[in-house]
N, C-alpha and C positions, 0 to 999 in steps of 0.2 A: 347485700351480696356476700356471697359465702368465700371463704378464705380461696377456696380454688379459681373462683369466680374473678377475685382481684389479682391473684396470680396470672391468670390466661390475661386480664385485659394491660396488664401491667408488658407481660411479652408482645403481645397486640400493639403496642404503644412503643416496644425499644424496636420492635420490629422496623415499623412504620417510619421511625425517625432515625435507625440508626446510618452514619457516614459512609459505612466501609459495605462495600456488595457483598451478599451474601445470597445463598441458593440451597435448597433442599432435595436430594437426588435419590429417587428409590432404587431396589436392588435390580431395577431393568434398564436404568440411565437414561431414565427418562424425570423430569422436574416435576416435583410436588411443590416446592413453591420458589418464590425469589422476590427478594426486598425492592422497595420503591432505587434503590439505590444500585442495586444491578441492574435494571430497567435504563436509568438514566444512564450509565456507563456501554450498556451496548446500544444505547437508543433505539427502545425498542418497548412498543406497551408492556403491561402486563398480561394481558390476554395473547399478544402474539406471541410473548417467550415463553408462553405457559406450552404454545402447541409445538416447540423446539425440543430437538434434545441436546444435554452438552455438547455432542459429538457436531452437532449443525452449525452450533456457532465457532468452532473449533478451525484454528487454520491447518488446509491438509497435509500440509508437513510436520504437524506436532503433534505430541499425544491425546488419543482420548480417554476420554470416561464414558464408556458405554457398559454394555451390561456381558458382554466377557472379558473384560477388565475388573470390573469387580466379581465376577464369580472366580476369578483366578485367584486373586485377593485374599477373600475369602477362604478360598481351598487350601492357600497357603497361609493360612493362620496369621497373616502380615495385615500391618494397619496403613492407610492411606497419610501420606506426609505431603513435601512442597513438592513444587515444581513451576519452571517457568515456559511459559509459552503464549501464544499468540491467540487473540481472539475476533473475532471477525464482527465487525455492528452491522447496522440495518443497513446503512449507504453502503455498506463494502469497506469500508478503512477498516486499518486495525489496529488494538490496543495489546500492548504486552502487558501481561499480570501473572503477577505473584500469588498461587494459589497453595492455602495449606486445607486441607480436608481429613477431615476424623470419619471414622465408622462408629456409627451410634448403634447401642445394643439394647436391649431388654433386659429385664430385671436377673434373667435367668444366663444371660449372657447371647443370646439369638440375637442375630445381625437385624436392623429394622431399617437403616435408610443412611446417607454420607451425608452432614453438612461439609459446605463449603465454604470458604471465606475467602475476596478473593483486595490483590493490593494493585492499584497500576502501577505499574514500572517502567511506562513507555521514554519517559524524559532519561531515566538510568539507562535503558539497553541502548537511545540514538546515540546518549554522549561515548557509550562502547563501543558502538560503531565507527561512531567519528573518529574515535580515537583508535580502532585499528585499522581505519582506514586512510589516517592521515599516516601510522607506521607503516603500513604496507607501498603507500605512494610515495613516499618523503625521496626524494631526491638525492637526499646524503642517507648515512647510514643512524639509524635511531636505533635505542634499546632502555626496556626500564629492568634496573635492577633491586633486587633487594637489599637490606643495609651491611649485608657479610658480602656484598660484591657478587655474588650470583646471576646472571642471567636471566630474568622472568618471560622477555619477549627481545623479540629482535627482527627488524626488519631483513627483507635480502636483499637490499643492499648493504648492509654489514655485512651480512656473512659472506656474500661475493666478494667484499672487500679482502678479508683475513683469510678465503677461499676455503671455508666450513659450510657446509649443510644448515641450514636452521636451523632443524631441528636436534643437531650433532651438540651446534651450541645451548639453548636452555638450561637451563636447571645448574650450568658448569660454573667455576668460578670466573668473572672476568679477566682474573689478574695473567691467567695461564696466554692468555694473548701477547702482553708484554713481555718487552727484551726483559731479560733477569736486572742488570743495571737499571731500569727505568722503575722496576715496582713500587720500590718505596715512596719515589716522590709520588704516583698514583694515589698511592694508599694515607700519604697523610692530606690528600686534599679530599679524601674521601672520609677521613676520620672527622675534618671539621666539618664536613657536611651532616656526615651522623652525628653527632653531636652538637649539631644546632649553632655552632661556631660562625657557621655562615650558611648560605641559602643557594649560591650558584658558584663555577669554579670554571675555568678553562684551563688546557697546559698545552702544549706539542709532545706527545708521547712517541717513543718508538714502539712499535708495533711486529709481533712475530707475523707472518705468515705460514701459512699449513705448509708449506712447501720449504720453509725455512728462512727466508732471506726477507730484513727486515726494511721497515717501511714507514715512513712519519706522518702522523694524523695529529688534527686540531683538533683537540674534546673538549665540549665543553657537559656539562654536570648542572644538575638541577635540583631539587630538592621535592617530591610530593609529600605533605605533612598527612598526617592521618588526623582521626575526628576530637583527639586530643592535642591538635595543631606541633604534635610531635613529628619529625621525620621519620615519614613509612615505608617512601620506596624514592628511589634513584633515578632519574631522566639523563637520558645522555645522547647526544648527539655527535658525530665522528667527520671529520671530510679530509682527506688525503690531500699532503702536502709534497705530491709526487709529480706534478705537471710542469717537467723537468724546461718544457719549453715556455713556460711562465713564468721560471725565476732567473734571477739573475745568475750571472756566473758564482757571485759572495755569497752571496743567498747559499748554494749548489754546494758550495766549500762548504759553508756551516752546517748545514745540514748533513755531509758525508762525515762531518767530524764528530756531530754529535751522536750520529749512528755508531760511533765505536768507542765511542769515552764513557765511561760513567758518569751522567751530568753532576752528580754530586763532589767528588773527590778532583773528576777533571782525568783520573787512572783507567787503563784499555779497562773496557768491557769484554765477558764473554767472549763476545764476537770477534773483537780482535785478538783476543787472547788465542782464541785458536786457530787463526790466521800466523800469528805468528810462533804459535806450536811447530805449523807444519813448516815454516821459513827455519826455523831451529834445527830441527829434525834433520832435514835435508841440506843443510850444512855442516853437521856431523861428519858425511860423507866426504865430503870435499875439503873436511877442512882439520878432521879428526877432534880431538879432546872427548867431550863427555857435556850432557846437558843435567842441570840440575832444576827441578820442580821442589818449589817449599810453598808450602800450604798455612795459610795463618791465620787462626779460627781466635777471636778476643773472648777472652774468660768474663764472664759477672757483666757483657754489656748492656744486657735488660734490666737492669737495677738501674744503670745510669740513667736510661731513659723515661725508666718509671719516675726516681726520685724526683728528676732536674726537668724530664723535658725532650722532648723530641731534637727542641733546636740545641741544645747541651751536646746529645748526641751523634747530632751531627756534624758541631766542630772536634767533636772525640773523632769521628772518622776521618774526618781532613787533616787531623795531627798524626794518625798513625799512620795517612796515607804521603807524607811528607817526609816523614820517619825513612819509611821502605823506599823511597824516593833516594835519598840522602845516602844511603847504605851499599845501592848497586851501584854499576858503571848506567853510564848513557844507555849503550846499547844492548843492556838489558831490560827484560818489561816485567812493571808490576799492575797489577787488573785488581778489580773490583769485580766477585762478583757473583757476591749477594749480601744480605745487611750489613752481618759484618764477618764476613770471609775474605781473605785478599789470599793473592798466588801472586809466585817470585819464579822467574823462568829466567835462566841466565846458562849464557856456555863457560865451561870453567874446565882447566887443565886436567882434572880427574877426582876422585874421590873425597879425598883429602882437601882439596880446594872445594870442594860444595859443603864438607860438613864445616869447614870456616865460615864460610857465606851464611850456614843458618845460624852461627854462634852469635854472629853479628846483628844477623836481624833477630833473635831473641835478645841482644843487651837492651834492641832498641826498641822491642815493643816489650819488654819488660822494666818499667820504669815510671815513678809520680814525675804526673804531671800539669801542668795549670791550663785548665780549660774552661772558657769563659770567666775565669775569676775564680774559679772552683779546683781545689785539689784533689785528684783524683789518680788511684792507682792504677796504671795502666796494667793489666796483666792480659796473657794471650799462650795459645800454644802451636808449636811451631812443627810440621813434620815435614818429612826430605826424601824425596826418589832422585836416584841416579842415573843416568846411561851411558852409554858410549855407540849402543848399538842403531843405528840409521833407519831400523826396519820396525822400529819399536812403534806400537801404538797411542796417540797424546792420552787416550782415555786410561789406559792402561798405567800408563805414567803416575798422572792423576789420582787414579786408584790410590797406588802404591802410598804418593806421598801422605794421602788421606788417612790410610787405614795406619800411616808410623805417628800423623798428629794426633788421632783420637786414641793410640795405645800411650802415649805420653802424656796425654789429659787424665788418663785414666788412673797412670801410677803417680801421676802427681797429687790425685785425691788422696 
């Protein structure tokens, strides 16, 4: 037997024995031939698939391969790649598979016929299903995310929950859900989970709604590892702790307290802050003097937490937030509210009494001090809006005091 001889019977032979279906399709899409092993996968002889074409075994909602599909192909100088879809056997069931297909050419470059190779994927598409069909039906609100907190999927009932679109949320971060006070403690249960720290997490979150007013869920957090048993994607599960006629009265208290504290510091959040923006305001009126907003932004605090530790600094926050505590009267308010931002709202005689007020609270977020065992420079910058005027807006305020702390940051450099 001559060298071509052992060649053909050698394919003759990988042919016959190879695992994986294979098929040979000329340029009318119609079968030139097809492996013992494509036969067995649509259960089907070889003489009856032989009088088939792709297109008959093909289910009618997915693509075929017929013969103006490949003259389009063709025409467009494009080569045939993957694709998944559905195949029909002899009893009527159907297989999904994984099909990658080449266009074989002649020597001279002329198109002569497509192999195709084709992979089942029937056990991966059910568990897809299942799996969007258990998000879709879930009773509470599901969603997986990716490991920067992203949204990949989300059932509707999340999103009726937070009262977004579905599709409004994907792709977004999740964090933008939560009250500004509540992120961080989010974000380091979600840092031990990325980081393999741990594998599941629950918390009581507050929760923004689209509409604004917030709202408390039980999340719990999950861990999907990918094929290097690394942490790949995020599981999370949500159900509202709002079924006011299910809790108790303490219960009712706690939960309306924690909707305006910052759980960390125990200092107003946001939310109360600008509740009591506008109690301020409109006491101006009635009661005259002048309101004073100070702003107080901590210098170098991402160092601390690089160096020490997340829990490091966050007894730095609960020192500074003790500090501005210690500094006002009673019935001024200090907030928390964002890592480490804090705001000083207080009524004070006029002008000259607010810029005292912030003199005081820089001696005292300006100063070492011993945290956890650790010496550590407290530094921070402090800026100050005034008013007298009743009619003034909190944002506006706000502004003011912002844009006097970051020009003081600035010549402090």
């Amino acid at each position: 037997m001559n060298v071509d001889g052992i060649a053909a019977k050698a394919w003759e032979t990988l042919w016959e024995q190879l695992a994986g279906p294979m098929a040979f399709v000329d340029l009318q899409g119609r079968h030139l031939d097809v492996n013992p092993s494509m036969c067995r996968m649509l259960r089907y002889d070889r003489a009856e698939l032989m009088e088939l074409r792709p297109a008959d075994v093909t289910h009618p909602g997915d693509p075929v391969l017929d013969k103006a599909s490949i003259a389009r192909l063709i025409a467009e100088g494009g080569t045939l790649s993957s694709v998944e879809k559905r195949l029909v056997r002899s009893d009527g069931t159907m297989v999904w598979v994984l099909i990658n297909s080449s266009l074989v050419r002649d020597e001279v470059g002329n198109p002569l016929l497509i192999v195709s190779q084709f992979h089942d994927i029937t056990a991966r598409r059910q568990s897809e299903m299942l799996w969007h069909q258990t998000l879709a039906n879930a009773p509470i609100g599901m969603a997986l995310m990716d490991l920067d907190g992203r949204w990949i999927e989300v059932n509707e009932r999340l999103a009726s929950l937070v009262g977004y679109r579905r599709e409004d949320m994907v792709g977004r971060p999740s964090h933008e859900t939560i009250y500004d006070g509540y992120r961080h403690d989010a974000e380091r249960v979600l840092d031990d989970l990325r980081e393999g720290r741990r594998t599941a997490g629950a918390m009581e979150i507050c929760l923004r709604h689209r509409d604004g007013h917030p709202f408390w869920m039980l999340t719990r957090y999950g861990v999907v590892p990918g094929a290097d048993d690394r942490p790949a994607y995020l599981v999370s599960q949500f159900e509202p702790l709002g079924d006011d006629l299910a809790m108790s009265p303490e219960r009712l208290t706690e939960l309306t307290r924690m909707a305006l504290r910052d759980p960390l510091t125990g200092l107003a959040n946001r939310a109360l802050l600008i509740e009591r923006f506008q109690q301020e305001v409109a006491a101006l009126g009635e009661q005259g003097g002048g309101l004073a907003v100070l702003t107080v932004d901590l210098d170098g605090f991402k160092p601390v937490n690089d160096r020490y530790g997340h829990h490091v600094g966050d007894d730095l926050l609960r020192v500074v937030a003790d500090k501005l505590v210690t500094v006002v009267r009673c019935a001024d308010t200090v907030a928390r509210v964002g890592g480490d931002e804090f705001v000083v709202l207080a009524l004070v005689r006029d002008r000259a009494h607010a810029d005292d007020l912030r003199e005081r609270v820089v001696r005292q977020v300006n100063a070492d001090v011993v945290v956890s065992g650790r010496a550590i420079a407290l530094r921070a910058s402090v800026g100050i809006a005034h008013t007298d005027d009743p009619a003034v807006a909190p944002a506006d305020l706000m502004r003011r005091a912002d844009q006097d702390m970051y020009g003081r940051k600035e010549r402090a450099r």
